[in-house]
C-alpha positions as CSV (number, residue, x, y, z in Angstrom):
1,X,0.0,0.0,0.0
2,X,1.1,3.2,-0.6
3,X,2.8,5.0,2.1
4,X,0.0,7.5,2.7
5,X,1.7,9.8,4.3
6,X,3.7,11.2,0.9
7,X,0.6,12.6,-0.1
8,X,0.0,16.0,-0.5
9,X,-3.3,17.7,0.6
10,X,-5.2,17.6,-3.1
11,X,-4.1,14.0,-3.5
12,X,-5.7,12.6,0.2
13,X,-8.7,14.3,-1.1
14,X,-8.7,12.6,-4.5
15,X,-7.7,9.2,-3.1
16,X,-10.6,9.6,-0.5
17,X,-13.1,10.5,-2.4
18,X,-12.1,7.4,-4.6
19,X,-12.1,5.4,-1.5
20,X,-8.9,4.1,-1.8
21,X,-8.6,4.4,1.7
22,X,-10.5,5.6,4.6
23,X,-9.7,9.0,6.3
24,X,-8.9,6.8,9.8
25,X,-6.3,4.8,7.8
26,X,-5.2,8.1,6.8
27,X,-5.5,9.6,10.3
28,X,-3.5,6.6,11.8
29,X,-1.1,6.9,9.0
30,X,0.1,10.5,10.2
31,X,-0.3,9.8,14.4
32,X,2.0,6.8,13.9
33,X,4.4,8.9,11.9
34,X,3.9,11.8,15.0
35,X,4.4,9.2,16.9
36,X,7.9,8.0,15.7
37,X,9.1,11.4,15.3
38,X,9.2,12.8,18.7
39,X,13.4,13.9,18.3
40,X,12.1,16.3,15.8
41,X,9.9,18.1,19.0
42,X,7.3,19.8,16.4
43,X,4.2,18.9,18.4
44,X,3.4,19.7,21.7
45,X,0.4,18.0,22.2
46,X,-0.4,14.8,20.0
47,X,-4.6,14.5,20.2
48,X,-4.9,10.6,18.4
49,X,-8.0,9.9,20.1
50,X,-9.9,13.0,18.8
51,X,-8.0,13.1,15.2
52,X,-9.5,9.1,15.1
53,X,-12.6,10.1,16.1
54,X,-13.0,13.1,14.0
55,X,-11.6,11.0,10.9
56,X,-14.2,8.5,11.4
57,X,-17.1,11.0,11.6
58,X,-15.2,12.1,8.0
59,X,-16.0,8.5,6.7
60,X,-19.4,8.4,7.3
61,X,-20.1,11.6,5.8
62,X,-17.9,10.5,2.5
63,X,-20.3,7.2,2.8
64,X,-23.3,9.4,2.8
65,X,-21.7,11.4,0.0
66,X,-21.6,14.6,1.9
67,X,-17.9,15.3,1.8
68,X,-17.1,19.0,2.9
69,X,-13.7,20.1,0.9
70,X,-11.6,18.7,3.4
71,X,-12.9,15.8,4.4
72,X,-10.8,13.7,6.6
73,X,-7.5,15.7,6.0
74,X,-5.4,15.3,9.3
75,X,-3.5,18.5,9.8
76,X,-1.5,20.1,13.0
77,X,-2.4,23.4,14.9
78,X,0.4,25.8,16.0
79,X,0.1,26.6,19.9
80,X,-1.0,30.1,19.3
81,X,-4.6,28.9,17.8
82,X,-7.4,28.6,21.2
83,X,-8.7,24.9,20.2
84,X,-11.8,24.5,22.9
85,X,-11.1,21.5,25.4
86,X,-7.1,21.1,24.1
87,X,-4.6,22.7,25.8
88,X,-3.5,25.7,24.6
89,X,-0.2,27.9,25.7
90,X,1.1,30.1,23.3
91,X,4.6,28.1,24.4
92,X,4.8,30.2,27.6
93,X,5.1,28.9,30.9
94,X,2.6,31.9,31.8
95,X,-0.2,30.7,30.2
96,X,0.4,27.2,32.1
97,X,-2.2,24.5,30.9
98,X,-4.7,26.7,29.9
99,X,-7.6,24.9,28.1
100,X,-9.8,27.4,26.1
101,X,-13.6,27.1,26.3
102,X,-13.8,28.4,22.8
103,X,-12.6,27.6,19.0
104,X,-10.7,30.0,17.0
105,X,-12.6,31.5,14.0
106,X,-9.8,30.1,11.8
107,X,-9.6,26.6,13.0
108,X,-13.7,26.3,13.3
109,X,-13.7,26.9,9.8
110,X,-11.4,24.3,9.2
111,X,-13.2,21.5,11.5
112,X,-16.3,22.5,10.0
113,X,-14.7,21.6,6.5
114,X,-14.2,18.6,7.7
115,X,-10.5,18.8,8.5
116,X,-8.9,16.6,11.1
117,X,-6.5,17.8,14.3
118,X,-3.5,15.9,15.0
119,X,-2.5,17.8,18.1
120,X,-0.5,21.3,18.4
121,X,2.8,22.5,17.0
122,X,5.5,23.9,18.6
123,X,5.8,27.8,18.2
124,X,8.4,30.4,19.9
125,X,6.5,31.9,22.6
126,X,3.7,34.1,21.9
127,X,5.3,34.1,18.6
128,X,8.5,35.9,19.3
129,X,11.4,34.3,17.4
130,X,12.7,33.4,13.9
131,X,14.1,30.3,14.7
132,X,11.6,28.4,17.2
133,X,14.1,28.2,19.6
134,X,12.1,30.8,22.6
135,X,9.2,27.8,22.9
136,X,8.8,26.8,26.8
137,X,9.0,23.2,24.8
138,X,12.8,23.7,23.8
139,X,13.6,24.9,20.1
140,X,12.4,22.4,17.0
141,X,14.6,21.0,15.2
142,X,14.7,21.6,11.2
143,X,13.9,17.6,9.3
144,X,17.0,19.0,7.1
145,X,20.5,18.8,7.9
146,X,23.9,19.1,7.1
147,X,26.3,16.2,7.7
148,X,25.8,15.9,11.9
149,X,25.0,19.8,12.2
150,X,20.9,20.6,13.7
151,X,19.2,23.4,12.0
152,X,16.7,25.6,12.9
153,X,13.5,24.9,11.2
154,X,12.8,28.8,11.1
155,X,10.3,31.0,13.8
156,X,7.9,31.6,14.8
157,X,5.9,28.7,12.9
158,X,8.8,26.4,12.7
159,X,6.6,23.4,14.3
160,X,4.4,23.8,11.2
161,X,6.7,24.1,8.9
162,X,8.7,21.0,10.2
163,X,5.5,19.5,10.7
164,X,5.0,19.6,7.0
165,X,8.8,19.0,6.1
166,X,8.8,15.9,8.0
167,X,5.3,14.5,6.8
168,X,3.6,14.6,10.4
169,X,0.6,16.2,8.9
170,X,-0.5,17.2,5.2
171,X,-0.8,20.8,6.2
172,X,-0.9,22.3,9.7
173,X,-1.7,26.4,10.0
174,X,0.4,28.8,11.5
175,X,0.3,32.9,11.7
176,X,2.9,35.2,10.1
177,X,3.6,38.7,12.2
178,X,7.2,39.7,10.3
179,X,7.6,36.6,8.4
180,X,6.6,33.5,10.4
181,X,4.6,32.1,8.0
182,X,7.5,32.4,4.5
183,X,10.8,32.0,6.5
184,X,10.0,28.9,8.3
185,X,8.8,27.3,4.7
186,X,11.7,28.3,3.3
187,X,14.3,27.3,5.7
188,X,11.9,23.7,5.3
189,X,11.3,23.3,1.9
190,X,7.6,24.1,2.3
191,X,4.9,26.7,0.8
192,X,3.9,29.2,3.2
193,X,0.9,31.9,2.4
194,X,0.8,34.7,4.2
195,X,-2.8,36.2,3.2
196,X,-4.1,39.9,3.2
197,X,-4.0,41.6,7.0
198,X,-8.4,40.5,7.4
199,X,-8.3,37.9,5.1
200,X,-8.3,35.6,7.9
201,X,-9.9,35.8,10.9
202,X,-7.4,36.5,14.4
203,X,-10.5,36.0,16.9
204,X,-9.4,32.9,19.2
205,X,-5.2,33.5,18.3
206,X,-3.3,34.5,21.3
207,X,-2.1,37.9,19.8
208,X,1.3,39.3,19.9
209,X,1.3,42.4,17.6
210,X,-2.5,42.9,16.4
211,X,-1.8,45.2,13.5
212,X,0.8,42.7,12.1
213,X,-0.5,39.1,13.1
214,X,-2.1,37.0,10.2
215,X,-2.8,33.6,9.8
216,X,-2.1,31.1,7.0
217,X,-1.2,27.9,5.9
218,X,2.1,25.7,6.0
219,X,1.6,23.5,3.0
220,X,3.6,20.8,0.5
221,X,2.3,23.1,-2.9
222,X,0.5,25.7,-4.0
223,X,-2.4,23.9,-4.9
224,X,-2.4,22.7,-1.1
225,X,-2.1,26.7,0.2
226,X,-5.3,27.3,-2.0
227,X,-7.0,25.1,-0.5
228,X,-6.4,26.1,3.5
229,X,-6.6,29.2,2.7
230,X,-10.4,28.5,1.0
231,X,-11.4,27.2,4.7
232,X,-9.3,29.9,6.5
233,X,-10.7,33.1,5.4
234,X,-14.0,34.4,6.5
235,X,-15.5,37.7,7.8
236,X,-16.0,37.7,11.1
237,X,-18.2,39.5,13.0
238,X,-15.6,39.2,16.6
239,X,-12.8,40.4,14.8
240,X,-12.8,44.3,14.6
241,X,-9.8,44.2,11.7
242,X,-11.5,41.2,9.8
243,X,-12.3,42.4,6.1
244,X,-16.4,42.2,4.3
245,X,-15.6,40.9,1.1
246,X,-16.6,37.5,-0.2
247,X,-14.1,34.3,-0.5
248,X,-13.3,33.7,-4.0
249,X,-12.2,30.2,-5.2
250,X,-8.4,30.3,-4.8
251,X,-7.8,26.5,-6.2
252,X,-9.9,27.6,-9.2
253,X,-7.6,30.5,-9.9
254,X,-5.1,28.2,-10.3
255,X,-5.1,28.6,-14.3
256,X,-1.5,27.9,-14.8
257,X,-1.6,30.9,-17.4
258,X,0.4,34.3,-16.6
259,X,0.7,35.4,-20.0
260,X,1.2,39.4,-19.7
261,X,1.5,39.7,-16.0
262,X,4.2,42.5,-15.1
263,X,6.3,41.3,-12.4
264,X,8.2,43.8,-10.1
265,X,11.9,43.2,-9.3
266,X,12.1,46.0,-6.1
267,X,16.0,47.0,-6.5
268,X,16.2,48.1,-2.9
269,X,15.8,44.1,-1.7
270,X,19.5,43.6,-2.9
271,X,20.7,44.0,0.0
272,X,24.9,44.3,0.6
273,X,26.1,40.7,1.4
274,X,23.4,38.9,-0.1
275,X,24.8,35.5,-0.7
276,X,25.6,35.0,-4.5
277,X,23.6,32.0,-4.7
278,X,20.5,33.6,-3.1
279,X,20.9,36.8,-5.8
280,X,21.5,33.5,-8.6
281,X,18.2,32.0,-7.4
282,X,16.3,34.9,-8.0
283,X,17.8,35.7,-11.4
284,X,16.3,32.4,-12.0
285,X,13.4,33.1,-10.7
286,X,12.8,36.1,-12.8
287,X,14.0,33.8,-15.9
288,X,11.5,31.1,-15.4
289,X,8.5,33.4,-14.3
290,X,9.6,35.5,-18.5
291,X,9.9,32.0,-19.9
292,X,5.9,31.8,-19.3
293,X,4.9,34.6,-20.5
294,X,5.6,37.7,-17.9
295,X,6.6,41.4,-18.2
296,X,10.1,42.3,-15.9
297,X,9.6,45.3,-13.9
298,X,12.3,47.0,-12.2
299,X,10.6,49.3,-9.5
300,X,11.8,51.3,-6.6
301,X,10.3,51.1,-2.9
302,X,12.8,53.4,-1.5
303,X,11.9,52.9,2.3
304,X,12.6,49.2,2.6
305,X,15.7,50.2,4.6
306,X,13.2,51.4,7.6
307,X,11.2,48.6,7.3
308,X,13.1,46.4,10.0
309,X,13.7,49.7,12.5
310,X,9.9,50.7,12.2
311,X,9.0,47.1,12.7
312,X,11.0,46.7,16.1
313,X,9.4,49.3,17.4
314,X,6.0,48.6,16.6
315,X,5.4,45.3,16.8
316,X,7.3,45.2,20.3
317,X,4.6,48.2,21.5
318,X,1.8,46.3,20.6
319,X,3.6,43.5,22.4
320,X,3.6,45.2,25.7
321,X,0.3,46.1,25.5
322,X,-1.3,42.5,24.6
323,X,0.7,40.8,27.0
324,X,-0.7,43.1,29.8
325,X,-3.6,40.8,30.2
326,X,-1.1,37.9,31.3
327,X,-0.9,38.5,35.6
328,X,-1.9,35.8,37.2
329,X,-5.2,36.8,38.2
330,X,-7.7,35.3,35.7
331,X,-6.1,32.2,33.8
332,X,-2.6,30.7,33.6
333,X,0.1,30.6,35.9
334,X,0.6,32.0,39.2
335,X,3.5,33.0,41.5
336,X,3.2,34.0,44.9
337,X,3.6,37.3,46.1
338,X,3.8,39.6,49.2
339,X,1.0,41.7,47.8
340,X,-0.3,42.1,44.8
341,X,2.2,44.7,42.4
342,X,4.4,41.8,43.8
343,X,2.6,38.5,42.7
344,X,2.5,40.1,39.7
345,X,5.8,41.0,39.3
346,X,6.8,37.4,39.9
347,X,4.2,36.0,38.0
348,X,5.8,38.0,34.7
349,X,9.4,37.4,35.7
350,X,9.0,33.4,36.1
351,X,6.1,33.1,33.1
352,X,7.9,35.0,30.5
353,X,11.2,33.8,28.8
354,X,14.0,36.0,27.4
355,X,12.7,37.0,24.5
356,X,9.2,37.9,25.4
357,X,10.9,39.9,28.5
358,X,13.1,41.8,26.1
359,X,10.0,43.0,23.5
360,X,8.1,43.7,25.8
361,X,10.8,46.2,27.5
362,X,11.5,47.7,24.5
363,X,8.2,48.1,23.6
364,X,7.2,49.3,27.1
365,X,9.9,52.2,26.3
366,X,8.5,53.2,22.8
367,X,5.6,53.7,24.5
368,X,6.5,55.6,27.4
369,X,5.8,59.4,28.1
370,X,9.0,61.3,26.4
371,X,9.8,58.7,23.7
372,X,6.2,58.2,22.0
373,X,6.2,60.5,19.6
374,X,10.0,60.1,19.2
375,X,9.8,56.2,18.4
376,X,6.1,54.8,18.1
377,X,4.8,57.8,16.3
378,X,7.6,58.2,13.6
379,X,7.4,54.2,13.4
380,X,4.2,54.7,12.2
381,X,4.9,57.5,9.8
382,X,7.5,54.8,7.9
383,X,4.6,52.5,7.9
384,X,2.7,54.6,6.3
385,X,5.2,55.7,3.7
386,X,6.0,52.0,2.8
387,X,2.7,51.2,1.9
388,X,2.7,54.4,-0.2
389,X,6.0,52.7,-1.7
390,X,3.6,49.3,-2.8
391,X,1.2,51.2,-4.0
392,X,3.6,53.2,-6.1
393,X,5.0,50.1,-7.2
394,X,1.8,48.3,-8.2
395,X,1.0,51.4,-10.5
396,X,3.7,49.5,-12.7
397,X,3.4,45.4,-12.0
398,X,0.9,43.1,-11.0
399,X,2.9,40.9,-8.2
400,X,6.4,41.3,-6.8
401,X,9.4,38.8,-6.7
402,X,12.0,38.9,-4.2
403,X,13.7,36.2,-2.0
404,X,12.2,34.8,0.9
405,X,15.4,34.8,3.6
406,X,19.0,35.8,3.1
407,X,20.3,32.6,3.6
408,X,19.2,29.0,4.3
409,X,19.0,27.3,7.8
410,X,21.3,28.1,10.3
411,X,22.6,26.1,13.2
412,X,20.9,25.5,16.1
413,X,22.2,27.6,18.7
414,X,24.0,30.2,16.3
415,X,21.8,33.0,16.7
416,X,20.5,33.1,20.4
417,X,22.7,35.0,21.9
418,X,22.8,37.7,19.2
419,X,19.0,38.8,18.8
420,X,20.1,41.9,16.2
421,X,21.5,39.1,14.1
422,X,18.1,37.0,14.4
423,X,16.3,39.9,13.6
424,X,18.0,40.2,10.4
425,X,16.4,36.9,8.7
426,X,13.1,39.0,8.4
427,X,14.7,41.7,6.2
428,X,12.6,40.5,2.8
429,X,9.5,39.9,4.9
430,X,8.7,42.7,7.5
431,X,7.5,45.2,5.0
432,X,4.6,42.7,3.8
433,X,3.2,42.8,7.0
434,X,3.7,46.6,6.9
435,X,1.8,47.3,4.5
436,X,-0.5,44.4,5.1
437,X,-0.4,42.9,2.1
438,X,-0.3,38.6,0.9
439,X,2.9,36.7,0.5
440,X,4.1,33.2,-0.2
441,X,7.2,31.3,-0.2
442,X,7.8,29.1,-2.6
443,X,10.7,26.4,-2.4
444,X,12.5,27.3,-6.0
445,X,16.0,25.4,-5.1
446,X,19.0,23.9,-3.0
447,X,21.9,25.5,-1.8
448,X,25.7,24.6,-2.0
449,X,24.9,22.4,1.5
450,X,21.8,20.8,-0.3
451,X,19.4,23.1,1.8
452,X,16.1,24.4,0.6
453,X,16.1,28.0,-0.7
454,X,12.6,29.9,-1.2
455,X,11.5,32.4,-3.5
456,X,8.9,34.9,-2.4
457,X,6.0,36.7,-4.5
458,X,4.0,39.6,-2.9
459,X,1.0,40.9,-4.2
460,X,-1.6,43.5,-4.1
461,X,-4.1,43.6,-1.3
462,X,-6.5,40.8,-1.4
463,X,-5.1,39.8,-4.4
464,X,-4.2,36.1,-3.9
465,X,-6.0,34.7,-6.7
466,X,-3.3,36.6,-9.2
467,X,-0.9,35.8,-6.2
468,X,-1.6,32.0,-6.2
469,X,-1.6,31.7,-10.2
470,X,1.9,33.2,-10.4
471,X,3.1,30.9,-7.4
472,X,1.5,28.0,-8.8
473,X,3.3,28.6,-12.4
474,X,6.4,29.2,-10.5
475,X,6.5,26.1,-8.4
476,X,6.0,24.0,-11.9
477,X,9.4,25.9,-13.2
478,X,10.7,25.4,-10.6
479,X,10.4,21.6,-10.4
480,X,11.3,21.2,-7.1
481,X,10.7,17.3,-5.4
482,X,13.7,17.7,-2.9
483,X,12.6,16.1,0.8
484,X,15.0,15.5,3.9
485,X,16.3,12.2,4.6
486,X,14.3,10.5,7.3
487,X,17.0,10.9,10.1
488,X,14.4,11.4,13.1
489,X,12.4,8.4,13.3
490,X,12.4,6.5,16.4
C-alpha cells in the first residue's frame, strides 16, 4: 500500500473520495508517523483519540456522500490557535495548561470543513522568534540537515513548517507577524501563504502584535495553500480588523496561465552581502517566471531600509500592551507574592522567557511618556510611507518577486545569543506585514549544503487569486521534489 503519508493535501482528497482508503487509515497513517518522530519536537500535544474520532465521523459523511472540501485531511495546529477542550499555551510557561472554552474562527472553519486535528505544534513563545528556539518546549529542530549539524526549522511557525517538512501532517496552520509564516517554509522546503492583513480571521489566536499578526497555511504546494486558505478566510463579525468581502475560489484561480503579467523586481531588496547563490536564485526566478509569458519590472520602494527599524518598534509596543492581560489573576500561571504589584511582578518574571521579556521592554519604552512621539509615532509614519511605496510600485506590476530569507537554515544555537543578528532573517518579509499585504514562499531550489532556498511573491491587497496563479506557475518551473532524509524516526 502506498505509504500514505507522501501525499499531498489535493491527492488525500482525490484518493478519498475514490475510496482508496479511509480517512482513519489516513488519520492513523500520520499519528504513527507523529508518533515516531518525537526527536524532531514539532508537536506539543499529539490528540490521536480526537484526530480518530473526527476521521471516522469524516467517513461516514464521504459514505453518505456529503464530503465537505476537506474531508478527513489530518493537519497540525500551531500553539497560538485557542482549540476548545485542548490545551493551549502560546509556548509560555505563563499561560500554564490553559484549556480554552472556545474555537478560534480560523480553526472552526477548518473542523467545519471537515478537516482533522493531530495535536498542536510547537511555536516560539507568543510568537517571538525566527528560529523556534524561545518555545517553553525547547527549540524544533529543522527535518534537514547538514552532515551531523541541527538546524533551525525557522520562527515563529517552525513546528508547522517542520510538521509539514517531515510529513507529520499534510498541512498544519500557522500565523505570520514579520515573516513567520514564508521564513520557516523556506528554511523547510515548504509553501507558506501569508494572506491579506483580514483575510483571515485572528478572533481565538493568542495575539502578539495585532496590527501585524495574520494567519495562513504551511503546506507541500500551491495547490495545497489554495485550498487552506479556502477554509481559512472568513468575515467575522468578533474580529474588529477582519475584512467584508466575499471568498473567491483560490484553487480555481489556479489557471497555470500568466501570460502578460508585469512582475516587479524592487532594486532596494539587494541587499549588501546577499549570498551569491540567493541573488542566482532569483535571477532564476525572474527567468523562469519570463519563460511563461511575464513582463520584468524593475521598480523602486525606497523605504525598505526602515522597514526592519519601524517594525522593532511597533510590533514590540503592541507586544507590551497585549501581553498586559497575562498576571496571574484570571487564567494561567501563578507566583506568589507579598502583595499584589508583587505577585504580579513574579508571575511575569517566572512566566515569561527572554525573548518575550526583552520586546516587551523595548516596547514598554516606545511607549513611554517622552519617547512616544520620538519612536512609536515616527514608526508609524515609515509605515505609512512603505505602503505608499507598494502602491507606487503596483501602479507599474501586478505581483512582486524577491527572495524569501537571506540565507538557508542556520545552526541551532547560532543566533540566540545575538537577537540583532536573528532579527535580520526577516529583512525580505517585515515590509509585507507593513503594509499588510499577501505573500508566499515558494521552495524554488537547493543550496551549496543541499538546503532548501525559497522564493517569495508579494501581491496587491487581497489579491491572492493573481498571487496564487503566479506561485503555482512558478512552483512547476521550478520543479522542485527535494525532501530530507528521514533521520528522526524512532
Amino acid at each position: 500500500m502506498t505509504d500514505l503519508t507522501q501525499l499531498n493535501l489535493a491527492d488525500a482528497r482525490d484518493g478519498l473520495a475514490k475510496k482508496e482508503f479511509s480517512a482513519v487509515e489516513l488519520t492513523q497513517a500520520h499519528i504513527d508517523r507523529v508518533a515516531a518522530s518525537a526527536a524532531l519536537n514539532a508537536y506539543v500535544l499529539e490528540t490521536p483519540e480526537k484526530a480518530l474520532d473526527m476521521a471516522a465521523a469524516s467517513d461516514a459523511k464521504i459514505a453518505a456522500g456529503e464530503a465537505r472540501p476537506l474531508e478527513g485531511l489530518p493537519i497540525g495546529v500551531k500553539d497560538l490557535f485557542c482549540t476548545k477542550d485542548v490545551r493551549t499555551t502560546a509556548c509560555s510557561n505563563i499561560l500554564g495548561d490553559f484549556t480554552p472554552p472556545y474555537e478560534s474562527t480560523v480553526t472552526q472553519n477548518l473542523w467545519a470543513d471537515g478537516a482533522v486535528m493531530l495535536g498542536k505544534l510547537n511555536n516560539d513563545e507568543f510568537a517571538m522568534g525566527s528560529s523556534n528556539e524561545t518555545s517553553r518546549f525547547g527549540p524544533v529542530v529543522n527535518p534537514w540537515k547538514t552532515g551531523d549539524t541541527q538546524l533551525v526549522p525557522g520562527g515563529s511557525s517552525g513546528g508547522s513548517s517542520a510538521a509539514v517538512a517531515a510529513r507529520l501532517g499534510i498541512a498544519a496552520t500557522a500565523t505570520d507577524t514579520g515573516g513567520s509564516i514564508r521564513q520557516p517554509a523556506a528554511f523547510t522546503g515548504t509553501v507558506g501563504l501569508k494572506p491579506t492583513y483580514g483575510r483571515c480571521s485572528r478572533w481565538g489566536i493568542v495575539a502578539f502584535a495585532s496590527s501585524l499578526d495574520q494567519a495562513g497555511p504551511i503546506t507541500h504546494t500551491v495547490r495545497d495553500a489554495a485550498m487552506m486558505l479556502n477554509s481559512m478566510a472568513s468575515f467575522d463579525k468578533r474580529d474588529t480588523t477582519s475584512v467584508e468581502r466575499d471568498v473567491p475560489d483560490y484553487e480555481a484561480a489556479l489557471t497555470g496561465n500568466i501570460k502578460g503579467l508585469r512582475v516587479g523586481i524592487p532594486q532596494e531588496y539587494r541587499v549588501d552581502n546577499m549570498p551569491a547563490e540567493i541573488e542566482k536564485l532569483w535571477q532564476q526566478g525572474i527567468e523562469w517566471l519570463k519563460a511563461a509569458g511575464a513582463e520584468i519590472v524593475d521598480v523602486s520602494l525606497p523605504h525598505t531600509k526602515y522597514a526592519l527599524p519601524a517594525y522593532y518598534i511597533i510590533a514590540p509596543a503592541e507586544a507590551s500592551s497585549n501581553l498586559a492581560r497575562y498576571d496571574g489573576v484570571r487564567y494561567g500561571a501563578r507566583q506568589q507574592g507579598v502583595d499584589i504589584d508583587d505577585m504580579y511582578a513574579q508571575t511575569r518574571a517566572a512566566g515569561f522567557g527572554d525573548e518575550v521579556k526583552r520586546r516587551v521592554m523595548i516596547g514598554t519604552y516606545a511607549l513611554s511618556a517622552g519617547y512616544y512621539d520620538a519612536y512609536y509615532v515616527k514608526a508609524l509614519q515609515v509605515r505609512r510611507l512603505i505602503a505608499e511605496d507598494f502602491t507606487k510600485a503596483y501602479e507599474k506590476c501586478d505581483v512582486l518577486l524577491t527572495p524569501t530569507t537571506p540565507s538557508a537554515a542556520f545552526e541551532l544555537g547560532k543566533n540566540v545569543e545575538d537577537p540583532l543578528e536573528m532579527y535580520l532573517n526577516d529583512v525580505f518579509t517585515v515590509t509585507v506585514n507593513l503594509a499588510g499585504l499577501p505573500g508566499i514562499s515558494v521552495p524554488a531550489g537547493l543550496d551549496a549544503s543541499g538546503l532548501p532556498l525559497g522564493l517569495q511573491l508579494i501581491g496587491k491587497a487581497f489579491g491572492e487569486e493573481e498571487l496564487l496563479r503566479t506561485a503555482a506557475v512558478l512552483e512547476e518551473a521550478t520543479g522542485f521534489d527535494a525532501q530530507p532524509q528521514d533521520w528522526w524516526s524512532a
